[in-house]
N, C-alpha and C positions, 0 to 999 in steps of 0.2 A: 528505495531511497534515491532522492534527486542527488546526479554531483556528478560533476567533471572527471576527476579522475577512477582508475582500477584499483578495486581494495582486493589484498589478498584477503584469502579465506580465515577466518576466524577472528576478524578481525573487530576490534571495537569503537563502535565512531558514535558521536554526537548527534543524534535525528529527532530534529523539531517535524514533527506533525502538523500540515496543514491542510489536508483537508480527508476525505474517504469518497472511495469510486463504490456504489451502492451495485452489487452482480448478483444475480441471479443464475445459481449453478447445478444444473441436475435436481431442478425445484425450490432448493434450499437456499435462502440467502446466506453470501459469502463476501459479504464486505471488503474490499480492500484498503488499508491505513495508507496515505501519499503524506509521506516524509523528505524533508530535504538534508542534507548534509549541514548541519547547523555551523560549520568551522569553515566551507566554501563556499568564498567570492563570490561564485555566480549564483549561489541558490540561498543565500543563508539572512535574505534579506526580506524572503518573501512569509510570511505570517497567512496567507489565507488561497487557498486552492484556485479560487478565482482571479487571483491575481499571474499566474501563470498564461503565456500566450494559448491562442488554443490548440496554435499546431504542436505543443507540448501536450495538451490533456488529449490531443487528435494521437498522438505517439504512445501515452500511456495506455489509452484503452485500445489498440491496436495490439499492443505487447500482450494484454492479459486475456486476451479474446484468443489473442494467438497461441498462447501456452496454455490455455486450459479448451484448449483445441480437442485436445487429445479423448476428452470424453462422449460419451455416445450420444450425449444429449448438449449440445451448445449453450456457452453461457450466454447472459443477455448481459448488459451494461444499461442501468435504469439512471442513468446521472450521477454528479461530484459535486459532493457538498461540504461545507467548511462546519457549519451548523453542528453537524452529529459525530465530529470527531471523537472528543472528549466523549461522550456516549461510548459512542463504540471500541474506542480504550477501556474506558473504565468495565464495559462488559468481556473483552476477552482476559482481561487480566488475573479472576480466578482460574479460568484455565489455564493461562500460562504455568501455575504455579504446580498444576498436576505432576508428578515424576511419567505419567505415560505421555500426558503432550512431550513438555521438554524432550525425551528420549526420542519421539519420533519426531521431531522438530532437527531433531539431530542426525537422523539418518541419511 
C-alpha cells in the first residue's frame, strides 16, 4: 500500500485499490493489488494506477522484482493496469476466506 508514513505491525488501515502490477513468477501468474492509504494526503486522491508518476510505478516494480528476487527462476513484470482490478479482487477473495491461506498469510 501507497502512504507516507510507518504502520506498526498489525495494524488496520483504509486501502482503496487502484490498479494491479500483472508478474509472472516461477511460470505462474502472481498478480500484485497497488493500493494507496485511502486517509493519506498524499495518495488518497489518486483513483487509477495511471495516474501515479512513473518514477513511482518505476519504484514499485523495482521493489517486487527485488523481493521476489529470492527465487530460482526470476519474476517478470508484464505491465499495471487499472482495468482488472476489481477482477483480480474479486478472484483472490474466496481464497482469502480459506483457514490455511489466512494462517499462513499470518506467519
Amino acid at each position: 500500500m501507497l502512504m507516507q508514513a510507518p504502520v506498526v505491525p498489525m495494524s488496520f488501515l483504509r486501502a482503496k485499490p487502484i490498479g494491479v502490477m500483472q508478474m509472472i513468477d516461477q511460470g505462474e501468474q502472481d498478480d500484485k493489488i497497488i493500493a494507496v492509504h485511502a486517509d493519506d494526503p498524499e495518495f488518497r486522491d489518486y483513483d487509477d494506477i495511471n495516474q501515479l508518476p512513473k518514477h513511482r510505478l518505476a519504484e514499485i516494480r523495482r521493489y517486487n522484482l527485488w523481493k521476489e528476487a529470492y527465487a530460482a527462476v526470476l519474476p517478470t513484470v508484464s505491465g499495471f493496469h487499472c482495468d482488472t482490478t476489481h477482477l483480480a479482487i474479486s478472484l483472490c477473495l474466496p481464497l482469502c476466506r480459506q483457514p490455511a491461506v489466512l494462517s499462513a498469510a499470518l506467519l
